[in-house]
N, CA, C and O atoms as a printed pandas DataFrame, in Angstrom:
     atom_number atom_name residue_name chain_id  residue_number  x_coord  y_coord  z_coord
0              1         N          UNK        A               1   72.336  136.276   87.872
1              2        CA          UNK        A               1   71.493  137.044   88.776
2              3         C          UNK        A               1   70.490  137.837   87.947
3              4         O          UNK        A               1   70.901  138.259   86.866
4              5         N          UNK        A               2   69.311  138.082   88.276
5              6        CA          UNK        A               2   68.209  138.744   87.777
6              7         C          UNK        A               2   67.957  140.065   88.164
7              8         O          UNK        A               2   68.277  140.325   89.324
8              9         N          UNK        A               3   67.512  140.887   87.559
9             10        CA          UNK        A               3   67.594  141.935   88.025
10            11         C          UNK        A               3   66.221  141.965   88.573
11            12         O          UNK        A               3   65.346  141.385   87.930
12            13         N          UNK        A               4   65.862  142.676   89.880
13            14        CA          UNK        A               4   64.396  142.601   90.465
14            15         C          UNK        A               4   64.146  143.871   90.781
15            16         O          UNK        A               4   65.102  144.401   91.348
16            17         N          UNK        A               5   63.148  144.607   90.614
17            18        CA          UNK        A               5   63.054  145.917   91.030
18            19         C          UNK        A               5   62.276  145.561   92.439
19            20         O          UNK        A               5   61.713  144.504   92.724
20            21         N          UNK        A               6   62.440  147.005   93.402
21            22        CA          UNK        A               6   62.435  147.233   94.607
22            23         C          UNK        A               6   61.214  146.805   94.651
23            24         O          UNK        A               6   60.463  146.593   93.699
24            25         N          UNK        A               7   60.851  146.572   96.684
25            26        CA          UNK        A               7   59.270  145.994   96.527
26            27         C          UNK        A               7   58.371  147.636   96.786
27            28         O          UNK        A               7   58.721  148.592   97.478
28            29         N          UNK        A               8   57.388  147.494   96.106
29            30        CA          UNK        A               8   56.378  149.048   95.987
30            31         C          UNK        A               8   56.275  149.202   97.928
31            32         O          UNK        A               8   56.414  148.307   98.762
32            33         N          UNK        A               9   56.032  150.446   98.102
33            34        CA          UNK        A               9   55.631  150.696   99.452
34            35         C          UNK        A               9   54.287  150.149   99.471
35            36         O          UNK        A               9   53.700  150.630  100.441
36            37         N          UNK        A              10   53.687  149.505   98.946
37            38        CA          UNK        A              10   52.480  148.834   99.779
38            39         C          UNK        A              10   53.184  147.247   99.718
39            40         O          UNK        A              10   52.349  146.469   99.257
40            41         N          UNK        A              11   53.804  146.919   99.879
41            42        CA          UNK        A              11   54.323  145.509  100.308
42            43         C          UNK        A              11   53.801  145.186  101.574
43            44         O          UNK        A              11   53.941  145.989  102.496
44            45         N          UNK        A              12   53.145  143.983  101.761
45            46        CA          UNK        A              12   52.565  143.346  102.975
46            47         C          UNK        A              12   53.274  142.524  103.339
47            48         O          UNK        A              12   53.252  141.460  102.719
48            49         N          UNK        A              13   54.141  142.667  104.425
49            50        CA          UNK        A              13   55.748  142.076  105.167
50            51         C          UNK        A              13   55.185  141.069  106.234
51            52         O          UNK        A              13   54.488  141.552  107.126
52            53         N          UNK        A              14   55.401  139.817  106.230
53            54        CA          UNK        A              14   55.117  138.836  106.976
54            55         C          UNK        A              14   56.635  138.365  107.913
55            56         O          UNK        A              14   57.566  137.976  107.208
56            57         N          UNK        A              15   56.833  138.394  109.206
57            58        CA          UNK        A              15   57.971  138.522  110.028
58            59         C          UNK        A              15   58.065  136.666  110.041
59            60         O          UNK        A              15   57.087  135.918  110.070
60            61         N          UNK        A              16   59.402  136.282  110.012
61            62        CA          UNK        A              16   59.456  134.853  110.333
62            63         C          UNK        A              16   59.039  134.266  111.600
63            64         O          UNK        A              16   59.278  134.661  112.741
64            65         N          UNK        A              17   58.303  133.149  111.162
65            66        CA          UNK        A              17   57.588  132.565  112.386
66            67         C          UNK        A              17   58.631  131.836  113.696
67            68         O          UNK        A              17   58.276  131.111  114.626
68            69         N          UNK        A              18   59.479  132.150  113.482
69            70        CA          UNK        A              18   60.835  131.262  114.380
70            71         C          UNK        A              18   61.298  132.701  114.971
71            72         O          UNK        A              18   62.405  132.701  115.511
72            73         N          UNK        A              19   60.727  133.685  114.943
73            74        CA          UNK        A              19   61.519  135.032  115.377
74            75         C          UNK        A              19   61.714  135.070  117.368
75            76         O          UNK        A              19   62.656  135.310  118.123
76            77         N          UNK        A              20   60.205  134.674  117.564
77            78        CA          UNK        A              20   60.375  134.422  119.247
78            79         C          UNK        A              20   60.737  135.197  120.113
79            80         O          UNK        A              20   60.079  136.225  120.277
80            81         N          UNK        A              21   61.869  134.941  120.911
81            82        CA          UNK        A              21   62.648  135.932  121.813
82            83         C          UNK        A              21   63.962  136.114  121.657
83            84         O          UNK        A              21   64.710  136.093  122.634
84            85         N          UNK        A              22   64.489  136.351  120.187
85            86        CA          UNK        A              22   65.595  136.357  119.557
86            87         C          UNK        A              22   65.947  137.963  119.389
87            88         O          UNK        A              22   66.601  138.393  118.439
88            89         N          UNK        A              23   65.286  138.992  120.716
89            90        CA          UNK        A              23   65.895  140.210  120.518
90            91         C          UNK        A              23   65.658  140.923  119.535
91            92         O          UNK        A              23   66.412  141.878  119.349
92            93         N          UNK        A              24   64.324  140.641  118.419
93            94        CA          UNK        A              24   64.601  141.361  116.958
94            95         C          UNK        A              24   65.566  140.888  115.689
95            96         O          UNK        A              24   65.602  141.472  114.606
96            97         N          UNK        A              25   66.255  139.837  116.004
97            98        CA          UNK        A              25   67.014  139.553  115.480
98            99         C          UNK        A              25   66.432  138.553  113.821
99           100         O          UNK        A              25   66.790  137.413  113.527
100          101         N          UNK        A              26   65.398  139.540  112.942
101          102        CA          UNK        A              26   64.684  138.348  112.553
102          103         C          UNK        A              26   64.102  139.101  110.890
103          104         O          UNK        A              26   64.069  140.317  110.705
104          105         N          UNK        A              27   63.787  138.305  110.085
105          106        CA          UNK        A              27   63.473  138.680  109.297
106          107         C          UNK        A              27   62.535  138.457  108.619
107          108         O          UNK        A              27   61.905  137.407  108.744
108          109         N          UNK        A              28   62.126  139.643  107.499
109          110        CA          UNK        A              28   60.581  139.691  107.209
110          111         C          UNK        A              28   60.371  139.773  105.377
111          112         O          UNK        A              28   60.796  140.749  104.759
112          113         N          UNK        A              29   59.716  138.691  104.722
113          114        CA          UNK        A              29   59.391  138.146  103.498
114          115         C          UNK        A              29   58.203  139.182  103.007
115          116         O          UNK        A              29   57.370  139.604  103.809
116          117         N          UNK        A              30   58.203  139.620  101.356
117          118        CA          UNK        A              30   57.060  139.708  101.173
118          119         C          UNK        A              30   56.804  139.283   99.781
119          120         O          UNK        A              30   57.782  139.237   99.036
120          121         N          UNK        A              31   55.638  138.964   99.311
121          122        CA          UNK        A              31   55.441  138.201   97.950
122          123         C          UNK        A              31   54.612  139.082   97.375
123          124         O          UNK        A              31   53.575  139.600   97.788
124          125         N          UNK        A              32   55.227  139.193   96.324
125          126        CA          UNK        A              32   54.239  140.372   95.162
126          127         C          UNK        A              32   54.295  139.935   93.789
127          128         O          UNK        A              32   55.359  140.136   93.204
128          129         N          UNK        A              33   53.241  139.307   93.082
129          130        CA          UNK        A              33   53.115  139.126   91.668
130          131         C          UNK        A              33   54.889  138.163   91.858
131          132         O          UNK        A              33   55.191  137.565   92.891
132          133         N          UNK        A              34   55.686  138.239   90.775
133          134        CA          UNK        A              34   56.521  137.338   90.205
134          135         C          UNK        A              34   57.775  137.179   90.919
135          136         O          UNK        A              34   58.833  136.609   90.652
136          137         N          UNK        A              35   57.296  137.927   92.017
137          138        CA          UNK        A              35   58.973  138.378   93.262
138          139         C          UNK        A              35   58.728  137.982   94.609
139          140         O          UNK        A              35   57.604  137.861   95.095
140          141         N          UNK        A              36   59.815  137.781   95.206
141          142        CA          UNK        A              36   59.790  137.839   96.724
142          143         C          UNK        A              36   61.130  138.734   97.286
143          144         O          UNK        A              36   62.202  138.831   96.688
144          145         N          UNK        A              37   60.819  139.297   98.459
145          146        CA          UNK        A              37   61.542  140.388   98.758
146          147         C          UNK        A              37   61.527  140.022  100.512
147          148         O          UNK        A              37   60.583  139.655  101.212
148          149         N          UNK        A              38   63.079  140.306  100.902
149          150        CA          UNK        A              38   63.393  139.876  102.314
150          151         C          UNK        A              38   64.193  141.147  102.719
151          152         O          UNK        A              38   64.901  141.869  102.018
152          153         N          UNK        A              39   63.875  141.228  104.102
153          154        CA          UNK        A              39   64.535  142.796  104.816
154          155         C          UNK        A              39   64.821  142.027  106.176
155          156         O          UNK        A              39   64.251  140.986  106.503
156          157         N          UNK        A              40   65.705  142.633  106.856
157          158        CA          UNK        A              40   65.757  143.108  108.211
158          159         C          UNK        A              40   64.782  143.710  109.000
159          160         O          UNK        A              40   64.377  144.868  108.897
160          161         N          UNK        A              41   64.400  142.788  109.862
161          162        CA          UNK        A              41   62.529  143.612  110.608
162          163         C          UNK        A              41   63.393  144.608  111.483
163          164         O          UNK        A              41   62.489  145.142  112.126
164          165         N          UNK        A              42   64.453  145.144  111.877
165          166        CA          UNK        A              42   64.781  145.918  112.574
166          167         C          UNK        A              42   65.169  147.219  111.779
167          168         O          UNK        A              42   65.073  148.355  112.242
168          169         N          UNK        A              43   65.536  146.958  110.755
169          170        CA          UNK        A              43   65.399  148.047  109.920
170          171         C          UNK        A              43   64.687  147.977  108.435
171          172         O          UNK        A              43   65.137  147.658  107.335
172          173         N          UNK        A              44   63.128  148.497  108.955
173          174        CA          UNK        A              44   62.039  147.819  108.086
174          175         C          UNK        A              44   62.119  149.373  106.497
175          176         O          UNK        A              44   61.347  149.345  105.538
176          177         N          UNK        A              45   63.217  150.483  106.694
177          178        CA          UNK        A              45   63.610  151.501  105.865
178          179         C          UNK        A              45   64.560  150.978  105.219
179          180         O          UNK        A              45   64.955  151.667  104.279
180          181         N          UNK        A              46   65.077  150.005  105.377
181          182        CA          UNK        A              46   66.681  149.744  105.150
182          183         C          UNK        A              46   66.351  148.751  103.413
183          184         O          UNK        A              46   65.264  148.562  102.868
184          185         N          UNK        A              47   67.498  148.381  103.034
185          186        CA          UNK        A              47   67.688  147.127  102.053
186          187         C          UNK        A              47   66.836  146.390  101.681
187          188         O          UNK        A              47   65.937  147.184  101.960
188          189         N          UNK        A              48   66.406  145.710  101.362
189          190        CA          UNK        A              48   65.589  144.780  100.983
190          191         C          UNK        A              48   66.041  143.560   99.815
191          192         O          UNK        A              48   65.688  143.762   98.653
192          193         N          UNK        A              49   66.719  142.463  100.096
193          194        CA          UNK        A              49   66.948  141.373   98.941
194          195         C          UNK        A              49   65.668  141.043   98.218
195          196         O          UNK        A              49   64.602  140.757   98.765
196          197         N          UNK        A              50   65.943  141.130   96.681
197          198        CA          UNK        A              50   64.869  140.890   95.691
198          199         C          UNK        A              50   65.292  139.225   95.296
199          200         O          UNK        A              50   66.447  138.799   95.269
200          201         N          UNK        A              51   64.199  138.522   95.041
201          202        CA          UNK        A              51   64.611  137.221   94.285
202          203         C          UNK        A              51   63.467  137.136   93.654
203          204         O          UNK        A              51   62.436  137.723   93.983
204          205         N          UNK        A              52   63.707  135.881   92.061
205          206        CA          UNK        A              52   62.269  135.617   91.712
206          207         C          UNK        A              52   61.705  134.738   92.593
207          208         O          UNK        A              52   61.978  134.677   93.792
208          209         N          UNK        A              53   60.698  133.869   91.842
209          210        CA          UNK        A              53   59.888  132.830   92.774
210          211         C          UNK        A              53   60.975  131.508   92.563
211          212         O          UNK        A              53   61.150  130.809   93.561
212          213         N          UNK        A              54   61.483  131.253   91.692
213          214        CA          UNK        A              54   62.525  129.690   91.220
214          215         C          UNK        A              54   63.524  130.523   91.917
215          216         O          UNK        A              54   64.124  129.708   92.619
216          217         N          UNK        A              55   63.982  131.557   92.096
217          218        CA          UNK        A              55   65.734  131.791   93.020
218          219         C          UNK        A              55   65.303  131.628   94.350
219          220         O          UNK        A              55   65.978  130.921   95.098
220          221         N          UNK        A              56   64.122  132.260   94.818
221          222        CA          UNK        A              56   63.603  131.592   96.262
222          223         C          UNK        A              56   63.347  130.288   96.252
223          224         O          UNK        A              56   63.879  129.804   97.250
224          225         N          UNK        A              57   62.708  129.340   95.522
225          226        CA          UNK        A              57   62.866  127.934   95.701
226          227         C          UNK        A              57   64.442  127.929   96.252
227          228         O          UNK        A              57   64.813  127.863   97.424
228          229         N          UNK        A              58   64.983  127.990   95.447
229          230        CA          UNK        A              58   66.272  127.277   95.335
230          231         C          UNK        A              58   67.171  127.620   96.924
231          232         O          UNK        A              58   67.977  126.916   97.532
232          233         N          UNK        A              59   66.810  128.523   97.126
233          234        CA          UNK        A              59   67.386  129.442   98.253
234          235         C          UNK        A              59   67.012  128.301   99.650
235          236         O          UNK        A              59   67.729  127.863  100.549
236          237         N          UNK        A              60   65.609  128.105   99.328
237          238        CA          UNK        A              60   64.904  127.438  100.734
238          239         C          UNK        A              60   65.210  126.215  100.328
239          240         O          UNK        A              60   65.562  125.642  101.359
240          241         N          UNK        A              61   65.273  125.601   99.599
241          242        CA          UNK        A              61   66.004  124.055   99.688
242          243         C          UNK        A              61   67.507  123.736   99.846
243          244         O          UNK        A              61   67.999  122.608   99.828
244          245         N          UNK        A              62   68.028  124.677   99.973
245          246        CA          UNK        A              62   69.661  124.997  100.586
246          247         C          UNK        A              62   69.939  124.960  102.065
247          248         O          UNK        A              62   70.770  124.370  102.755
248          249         N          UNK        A              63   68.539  126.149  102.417
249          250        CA          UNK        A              63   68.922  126.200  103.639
250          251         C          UNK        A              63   68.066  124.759  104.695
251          252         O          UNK        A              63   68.188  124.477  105.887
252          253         N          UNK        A              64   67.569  124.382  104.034
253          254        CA          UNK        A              64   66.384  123.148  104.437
254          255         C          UNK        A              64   67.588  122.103  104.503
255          256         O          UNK        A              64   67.200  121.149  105.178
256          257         N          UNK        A              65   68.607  121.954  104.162
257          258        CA          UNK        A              65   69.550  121.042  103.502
258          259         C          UNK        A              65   70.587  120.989  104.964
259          260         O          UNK        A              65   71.068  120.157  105.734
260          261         N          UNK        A              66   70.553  122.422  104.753
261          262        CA          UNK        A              66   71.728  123.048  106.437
262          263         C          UNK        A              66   73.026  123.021  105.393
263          264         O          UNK        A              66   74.062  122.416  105.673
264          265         N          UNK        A              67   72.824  123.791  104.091
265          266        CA          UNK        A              67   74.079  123.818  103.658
266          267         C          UNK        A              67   74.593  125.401  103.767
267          268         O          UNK        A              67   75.458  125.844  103.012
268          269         N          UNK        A              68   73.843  126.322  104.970
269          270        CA          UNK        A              68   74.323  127.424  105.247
270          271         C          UNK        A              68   74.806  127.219  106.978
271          272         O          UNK        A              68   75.204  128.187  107.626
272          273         N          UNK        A              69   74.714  126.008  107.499
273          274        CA          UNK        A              69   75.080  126.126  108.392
274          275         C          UNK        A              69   76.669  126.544  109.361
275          276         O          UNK        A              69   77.580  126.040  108.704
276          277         N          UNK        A              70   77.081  127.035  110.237
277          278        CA          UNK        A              70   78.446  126.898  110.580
278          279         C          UNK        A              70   78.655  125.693  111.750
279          280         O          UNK        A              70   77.844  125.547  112.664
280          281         N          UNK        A              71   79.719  124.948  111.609
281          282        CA          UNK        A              71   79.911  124.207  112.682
282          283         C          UNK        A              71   79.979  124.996  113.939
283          284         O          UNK        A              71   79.388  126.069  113.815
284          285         N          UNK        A              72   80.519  124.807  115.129
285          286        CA          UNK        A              72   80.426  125.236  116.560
286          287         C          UNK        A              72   79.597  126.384  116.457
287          288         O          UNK        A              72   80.189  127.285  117.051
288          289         N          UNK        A              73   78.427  126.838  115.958
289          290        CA          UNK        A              73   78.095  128.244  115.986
290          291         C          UNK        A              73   76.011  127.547  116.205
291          292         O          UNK        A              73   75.278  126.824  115.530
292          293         N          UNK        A              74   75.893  128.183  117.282
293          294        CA          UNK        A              74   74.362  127.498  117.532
294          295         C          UNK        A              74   73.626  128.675  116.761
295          296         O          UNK        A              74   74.043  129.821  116.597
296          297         N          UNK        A              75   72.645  128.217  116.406
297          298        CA          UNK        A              75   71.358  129.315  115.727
298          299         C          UNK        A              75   70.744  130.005  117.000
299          300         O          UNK        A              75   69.830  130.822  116.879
């Protein structure tokens, strides 16, 4: 694991395009120089996961794969 420092308060947060009428239930990316950084749009004060740009590759070809999926459990 890499260590990533926090994203600066001027981070420009782009909400996922699949968010819809999912209640808020959704989350929001932002890309800065050598990082990408993911939060909870419902709590846009809260946490924030740091990754580089190759740990986000890797991340989105996992889930592209459906190897985070659960059986009986609909998205």
């Amino acid at each position: 694991m890499v260590d990533v420092p926090p994203p600066p308060a001027t981070a420009s947060w782009k909400k996922s395009s699949t968010s819809g009428g999912s209640g808020g239930a959704c989350v929001e990316v932002a890309r800065i120089h050598e990082h990408v950084w993911v939060r909870d749009s419902k709590n846009p004060r809260g946490p924030a996961l740091g990754f580089t740009h190759d740990e986000w590759a890797v991340f989105l070809v996992v889930v592209q794969r459906g190897e985070f999926e659960c059986p009986g459990v609909s998205a």
